[in-house]
N, C-alpha and C positions, 0 to 999 in steps of 0.2 A: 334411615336407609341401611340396610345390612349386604354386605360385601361378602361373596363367595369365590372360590377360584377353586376351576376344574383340577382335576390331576395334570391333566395333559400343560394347560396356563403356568400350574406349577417349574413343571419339569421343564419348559419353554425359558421360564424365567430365569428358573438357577444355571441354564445357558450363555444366559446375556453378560456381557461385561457389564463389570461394575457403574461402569456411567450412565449404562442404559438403563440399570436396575434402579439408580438413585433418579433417572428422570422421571420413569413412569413414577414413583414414588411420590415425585413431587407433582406430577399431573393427579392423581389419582388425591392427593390434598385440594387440588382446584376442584374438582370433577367432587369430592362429597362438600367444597360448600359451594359450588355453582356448576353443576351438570350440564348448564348451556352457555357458560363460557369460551366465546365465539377462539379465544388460544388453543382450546380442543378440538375443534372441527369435528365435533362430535358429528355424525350421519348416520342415516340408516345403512345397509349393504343390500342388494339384490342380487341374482343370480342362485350360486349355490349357497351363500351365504346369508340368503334369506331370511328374516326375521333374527340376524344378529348386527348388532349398532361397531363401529368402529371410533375409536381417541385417537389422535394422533400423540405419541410421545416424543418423537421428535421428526427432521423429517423426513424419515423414512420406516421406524418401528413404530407400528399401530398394535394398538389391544384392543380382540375384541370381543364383545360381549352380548350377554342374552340380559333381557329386563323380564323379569318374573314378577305379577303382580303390581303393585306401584310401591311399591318397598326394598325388593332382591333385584339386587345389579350381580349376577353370575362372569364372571371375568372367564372367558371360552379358551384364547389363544389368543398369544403375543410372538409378534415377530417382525423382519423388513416385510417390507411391502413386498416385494417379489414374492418372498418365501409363504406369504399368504394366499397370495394372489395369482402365481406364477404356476 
């Protein structure tokens, strides 16, 4: 599996406090060796955000991403939930 991260995912990231940084980090360790480790709540997203998956990292910042292939997991946008959703 090869991990990408947009600009935008980037720039989002280097946002977050540091706790939030080291969560997704340790999600994203779950997530490359069990992608459907039900502590992710991994889902699809509908609406605008159609054809991108959502993680929960904790609970309330989700990251979320496009599946490219059966290989590339593209990491799109992380943030609270509101700031996603809102």
């Amino acid at each position: 599996m090869t991990i990408q991260y947009l600009p935008k995912f980037k720039k989002q990231y280097k946002k977050l406090p540091k706790k939030f940084q080291d969560q997704f980090d340790e999600r994203l360790e779950i997530f490359l060796n069990d992608p459907t480790n039900p502590k992710l709540r991994v889902h699809p997203l509908k609406g605008k955000f159609a054809g991108y998956w959502s993680m929960n990292v904790n609970g309330d910042i989700r990251a979320l991403y496009l599946i490219q292939g059966e290989t590339i997991i593209i990491f799109a946008l992380i943030g609270s939930h509101s700031e996603l959703y809102g």
